[in-house]
TIMI-657127 format. One line per 2 residues: number of its first residue (from 1); their letters; for each residue x, y, z negated of C-alpha. Coordinates in nm, 4 decimals, decimal comma. Layout:
// residues N
NUM) a) X:Y:Z | ... $
This chain:
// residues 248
1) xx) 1,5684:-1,3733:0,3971 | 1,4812:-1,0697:0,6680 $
3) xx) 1,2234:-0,8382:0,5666 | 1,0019:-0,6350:0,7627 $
5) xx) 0,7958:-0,2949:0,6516 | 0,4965:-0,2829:0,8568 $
7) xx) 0,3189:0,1169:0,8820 | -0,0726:0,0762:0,9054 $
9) xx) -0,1752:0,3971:1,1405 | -0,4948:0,3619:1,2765 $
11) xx) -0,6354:0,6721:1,4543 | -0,9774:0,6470:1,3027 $
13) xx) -1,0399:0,8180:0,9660 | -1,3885:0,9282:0,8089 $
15) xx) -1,2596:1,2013:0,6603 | -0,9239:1,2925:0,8190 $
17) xx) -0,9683:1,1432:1,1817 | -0,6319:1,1326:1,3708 $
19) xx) -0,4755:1,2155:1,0650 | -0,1350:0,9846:1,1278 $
21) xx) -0,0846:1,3027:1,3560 | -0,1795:1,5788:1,1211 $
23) xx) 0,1218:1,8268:1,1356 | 0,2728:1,8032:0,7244 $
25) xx) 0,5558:2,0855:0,7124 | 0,5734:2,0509:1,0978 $
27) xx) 0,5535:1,7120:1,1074 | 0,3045:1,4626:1,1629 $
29) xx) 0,2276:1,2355:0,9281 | 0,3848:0,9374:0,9958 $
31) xx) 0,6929:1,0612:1,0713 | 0,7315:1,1481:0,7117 $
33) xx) 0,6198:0,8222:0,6166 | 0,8369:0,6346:0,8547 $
35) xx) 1,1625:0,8852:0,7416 | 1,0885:0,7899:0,4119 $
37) xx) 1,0424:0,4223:0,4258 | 1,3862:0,4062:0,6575 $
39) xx) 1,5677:0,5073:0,3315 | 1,4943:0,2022:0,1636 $
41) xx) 1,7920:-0,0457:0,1620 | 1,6303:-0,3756:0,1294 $
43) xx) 1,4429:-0,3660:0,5081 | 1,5741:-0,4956:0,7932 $
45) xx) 1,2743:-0,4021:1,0333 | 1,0253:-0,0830:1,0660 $
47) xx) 0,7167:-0,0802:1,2300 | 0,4305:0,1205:1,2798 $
49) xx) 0,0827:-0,0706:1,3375 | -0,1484:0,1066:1,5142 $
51) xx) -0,4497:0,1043:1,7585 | -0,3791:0,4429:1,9359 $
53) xx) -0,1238:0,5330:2,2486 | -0,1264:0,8846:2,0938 $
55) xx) 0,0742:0,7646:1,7672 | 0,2814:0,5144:1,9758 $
57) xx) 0,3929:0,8384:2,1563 | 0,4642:1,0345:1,8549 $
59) xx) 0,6186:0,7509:1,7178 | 0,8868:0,7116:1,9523 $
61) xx) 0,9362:1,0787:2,0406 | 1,1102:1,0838:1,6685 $
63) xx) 1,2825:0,7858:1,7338 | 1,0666:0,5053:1,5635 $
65) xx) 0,9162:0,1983:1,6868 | 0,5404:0,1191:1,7162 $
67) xx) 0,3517:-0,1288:1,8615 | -0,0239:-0,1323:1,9697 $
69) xx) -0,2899:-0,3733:1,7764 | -0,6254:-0,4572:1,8190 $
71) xx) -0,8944:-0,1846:1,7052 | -1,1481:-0,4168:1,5529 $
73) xx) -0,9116:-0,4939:1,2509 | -1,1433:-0,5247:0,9478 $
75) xx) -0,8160:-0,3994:0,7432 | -0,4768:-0,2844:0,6976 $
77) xx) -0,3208:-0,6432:0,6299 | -0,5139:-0,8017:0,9399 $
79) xx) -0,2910:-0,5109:1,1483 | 0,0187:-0,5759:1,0128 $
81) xx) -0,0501:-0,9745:1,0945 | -0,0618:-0,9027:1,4484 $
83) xx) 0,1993:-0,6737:1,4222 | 0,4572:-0,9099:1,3036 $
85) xx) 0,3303:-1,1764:1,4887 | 0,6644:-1,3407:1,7276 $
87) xx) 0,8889:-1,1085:1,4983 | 1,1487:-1,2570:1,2816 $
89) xx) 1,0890:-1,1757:0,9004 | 1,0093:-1,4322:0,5482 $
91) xx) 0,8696:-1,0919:0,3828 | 0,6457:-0,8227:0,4970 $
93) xx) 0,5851:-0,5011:0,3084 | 0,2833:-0,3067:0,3807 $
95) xx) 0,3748:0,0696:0,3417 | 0,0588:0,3024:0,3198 $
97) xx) 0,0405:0,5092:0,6054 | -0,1018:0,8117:0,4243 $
99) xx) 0,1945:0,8556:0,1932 | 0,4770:1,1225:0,2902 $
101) xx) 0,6217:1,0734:-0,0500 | 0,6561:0,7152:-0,0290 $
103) xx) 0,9424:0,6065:-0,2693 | 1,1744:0,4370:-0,1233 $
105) xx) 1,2911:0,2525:-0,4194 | 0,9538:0,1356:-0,4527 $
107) xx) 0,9464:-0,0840:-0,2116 | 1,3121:-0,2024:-0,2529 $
109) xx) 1,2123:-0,3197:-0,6065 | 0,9068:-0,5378:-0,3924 $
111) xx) 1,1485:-0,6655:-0,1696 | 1,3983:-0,7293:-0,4328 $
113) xx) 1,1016:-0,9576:-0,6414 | 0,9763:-1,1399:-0,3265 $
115) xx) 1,3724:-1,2578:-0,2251 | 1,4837:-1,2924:-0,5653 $
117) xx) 1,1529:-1,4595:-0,7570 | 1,0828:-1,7755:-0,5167 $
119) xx) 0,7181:-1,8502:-0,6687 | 0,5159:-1,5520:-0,5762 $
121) xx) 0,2818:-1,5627:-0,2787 | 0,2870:-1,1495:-0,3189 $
123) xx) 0,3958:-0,8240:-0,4669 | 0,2288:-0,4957:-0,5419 $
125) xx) 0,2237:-0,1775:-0,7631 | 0,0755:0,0146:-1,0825 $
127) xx) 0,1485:0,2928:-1,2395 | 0,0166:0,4246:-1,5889 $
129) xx) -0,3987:0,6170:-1,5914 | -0,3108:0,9080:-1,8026 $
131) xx) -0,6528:1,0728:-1,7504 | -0,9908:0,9942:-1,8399 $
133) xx) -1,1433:1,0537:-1,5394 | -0,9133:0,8482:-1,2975 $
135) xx) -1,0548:0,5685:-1,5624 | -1,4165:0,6126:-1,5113 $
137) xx) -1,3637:0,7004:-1,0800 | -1,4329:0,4338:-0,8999 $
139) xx) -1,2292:0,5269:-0,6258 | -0,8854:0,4829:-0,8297 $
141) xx) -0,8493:0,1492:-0,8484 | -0,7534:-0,0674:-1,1785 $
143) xx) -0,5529:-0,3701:-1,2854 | -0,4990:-0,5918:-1,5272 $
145) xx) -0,1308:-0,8399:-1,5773 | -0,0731:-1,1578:-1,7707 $
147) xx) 0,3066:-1,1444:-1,9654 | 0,4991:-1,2742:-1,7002 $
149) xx) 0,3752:-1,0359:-1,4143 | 0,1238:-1,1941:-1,2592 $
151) xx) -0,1939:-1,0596:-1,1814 | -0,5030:-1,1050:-1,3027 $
153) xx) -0,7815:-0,8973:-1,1480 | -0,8043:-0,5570:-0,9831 $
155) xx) -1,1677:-0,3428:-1,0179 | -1,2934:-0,0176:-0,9201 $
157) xx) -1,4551:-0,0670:-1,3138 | -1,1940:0,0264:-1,6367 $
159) xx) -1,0575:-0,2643:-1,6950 | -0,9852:-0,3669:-1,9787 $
161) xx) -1,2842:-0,2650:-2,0964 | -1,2672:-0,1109:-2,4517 $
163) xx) -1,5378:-0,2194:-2,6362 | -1,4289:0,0112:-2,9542 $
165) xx) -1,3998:0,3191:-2,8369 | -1,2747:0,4340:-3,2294 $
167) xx) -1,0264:0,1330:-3,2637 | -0,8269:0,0983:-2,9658 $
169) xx) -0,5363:-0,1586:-2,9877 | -0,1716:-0,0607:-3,0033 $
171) xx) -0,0385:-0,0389:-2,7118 | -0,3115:-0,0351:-2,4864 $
173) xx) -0,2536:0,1039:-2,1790 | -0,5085:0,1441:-1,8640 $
175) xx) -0,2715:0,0818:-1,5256 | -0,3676:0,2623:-1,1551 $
177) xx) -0,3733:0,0464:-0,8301 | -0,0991:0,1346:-0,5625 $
179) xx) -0,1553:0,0706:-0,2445 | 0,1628:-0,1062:-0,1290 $
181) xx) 0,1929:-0,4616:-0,1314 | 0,4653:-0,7366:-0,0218 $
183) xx) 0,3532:-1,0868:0,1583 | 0,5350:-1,4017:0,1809 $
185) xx) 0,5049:-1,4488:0,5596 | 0,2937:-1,7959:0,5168 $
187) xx) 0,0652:-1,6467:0,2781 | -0,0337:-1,3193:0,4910 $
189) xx) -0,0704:-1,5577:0,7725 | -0,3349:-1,8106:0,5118 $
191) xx) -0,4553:-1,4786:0,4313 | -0,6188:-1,3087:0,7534 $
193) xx) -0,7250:-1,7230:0,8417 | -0,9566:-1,7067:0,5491 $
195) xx) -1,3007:-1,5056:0,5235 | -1,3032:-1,2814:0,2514 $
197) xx) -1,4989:-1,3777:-0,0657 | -1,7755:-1,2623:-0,2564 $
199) xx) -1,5496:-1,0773:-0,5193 | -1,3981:-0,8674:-0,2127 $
201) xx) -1,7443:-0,8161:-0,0934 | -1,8395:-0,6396:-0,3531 $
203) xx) -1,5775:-0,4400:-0,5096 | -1,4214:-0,3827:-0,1449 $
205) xx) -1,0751:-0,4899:-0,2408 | -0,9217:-0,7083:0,0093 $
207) xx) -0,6500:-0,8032:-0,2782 | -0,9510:-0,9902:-0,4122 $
209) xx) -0,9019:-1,2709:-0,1449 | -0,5803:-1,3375:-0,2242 $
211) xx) -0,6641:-1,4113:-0,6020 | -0,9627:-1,6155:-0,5475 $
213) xx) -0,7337:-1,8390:-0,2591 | -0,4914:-1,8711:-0,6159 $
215) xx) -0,2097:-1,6355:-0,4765 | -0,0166:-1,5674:-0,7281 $
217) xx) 0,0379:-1,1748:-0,7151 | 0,3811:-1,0553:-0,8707 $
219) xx) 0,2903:-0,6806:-1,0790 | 0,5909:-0,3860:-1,0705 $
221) xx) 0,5444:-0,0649:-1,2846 | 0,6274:0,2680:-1,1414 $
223) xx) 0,5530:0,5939:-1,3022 | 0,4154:0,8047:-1,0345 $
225) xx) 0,0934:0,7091:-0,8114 | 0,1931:0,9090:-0,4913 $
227) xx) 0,0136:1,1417:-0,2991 | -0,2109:1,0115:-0,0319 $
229) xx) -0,3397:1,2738:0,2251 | -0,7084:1,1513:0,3228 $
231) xx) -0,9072:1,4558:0,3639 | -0,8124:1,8103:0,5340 $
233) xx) -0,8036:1,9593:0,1913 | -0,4744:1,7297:0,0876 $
235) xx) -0,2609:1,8741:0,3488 | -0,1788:2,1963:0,1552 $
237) xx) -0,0958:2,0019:-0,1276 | 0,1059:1,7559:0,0382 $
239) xx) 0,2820:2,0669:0,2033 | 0,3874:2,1460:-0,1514 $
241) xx) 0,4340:1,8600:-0,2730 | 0,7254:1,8382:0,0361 $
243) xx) 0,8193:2,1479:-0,0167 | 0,8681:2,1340:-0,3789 $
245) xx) 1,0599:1,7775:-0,3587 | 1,3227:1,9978:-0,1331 $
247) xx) 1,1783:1,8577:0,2167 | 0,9559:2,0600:0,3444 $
């Protein structure tokens, strides 16, 4: 089985617009997300997505390979369709473009579970909510497992919802959302074929779709969430982040 990581980079950004190009340490953004995605062993392919010339040029002035999309993508996973479409690959990984931290091993243990585990239609991430407040934002996103991995349901809501707050179970534990999944290549194609569904309507989580088409969604555990840079005010912090990780 070939697998291919796919790098969303779309130019546009509410808060951070161009910000695949914001210098991090000197470097733009998705160079450090492409560097650090190259270090995993499990992919045979690297690709940034994107709807710009601008980060097509940056991309291959380090030495990467990009390839122009369409701009009208409603989402990250429609990009990385077109972006493997006529490429060789049974797996695609969908590596946040926003991450300069990106774990390498992360996504070898997805690629590992997709080649290895035959009956999943996908892969994707959690890590542990250790504060109260990621529980209650809306904005970190939460999920919920049955025993053998698969997933259940993801919600901008704390799930599961603890209706004693003075008797919690042993061993309850809330999980965080990552932002990095893994796609048999028949399913991503059934996937972008298919409108999304009232669920994804209104929670805006595209993972939604794939659940309510009966995907069956494979769970990993990490213990760190990442850092995403999405606003001008993450860039310092990513800096030392970088620069603390012995990088920047």
């Amino acid at each position: 089985m070939k697998t291919i990581g796919v790098i969303p980079a779309r130019y546009g950004s509410t808060r951070l617009p161009g910000k695949s190009l914001v210098a991090i340490c000197g470097k733009p953004l998705v160079q450090w997300v492409y560097e650090r995605a190259r270090l995993a062993r499990r992919l045979d392919g690297l690709v940034v997505a994107t709807d710009d010339s601008r980060i097509v040029q940056a991309v291959e002035a380090f030495g990467g390979v990009a390839v122009m999309t369409r701009s009208d993508h409603p989402s990250g996973t429609d990009r990385i369709a077109e972006a493997v479409a006529g490429r060789q690959g049974d797996i695609v990984i969908n590596i946040q473009g926003d991450e300069p931290l990106i774990d390498p091993a992360l996504i070898d243990q997805l690629a590992n579970v997709m080649t290895g585990e035959g009956d999943w239609d996908m892969a994707t991430a959690v890590c542990p909510i250790h504060d109260a407040a990621d529980l209650e934002n809306p904005a970190v996103v939460k999920a919920v497992w049955a025993a053998d991995g698969r997933a259940l349901y993801f919600s901008r809501a704390p799930i599961p919802f603890l209706r004693d707050q003075h008797d919690p179970p042993a061993g309850l534990q809330h999980w965080r959302h990552i932002g990095i999944y893994a796609y048999r290549r028949a399913f991503l194609d059934k996937l972008v074929k298919t409108p999304p569904c009232v669920l994804e309507l209104t929670e805006k989580l595209e993972q939604l779709r794939a659940l309510d088409l009966g995907g069956r969604i494979r769970v990993v555990t990490t213990e760190e969430a990442g850092l995403g840079v999405d606003t001008p005010e993450d860039v310092p912090k990513a800096e030392a982040a970088l620069r603390a990780a012995g990088l920047g």
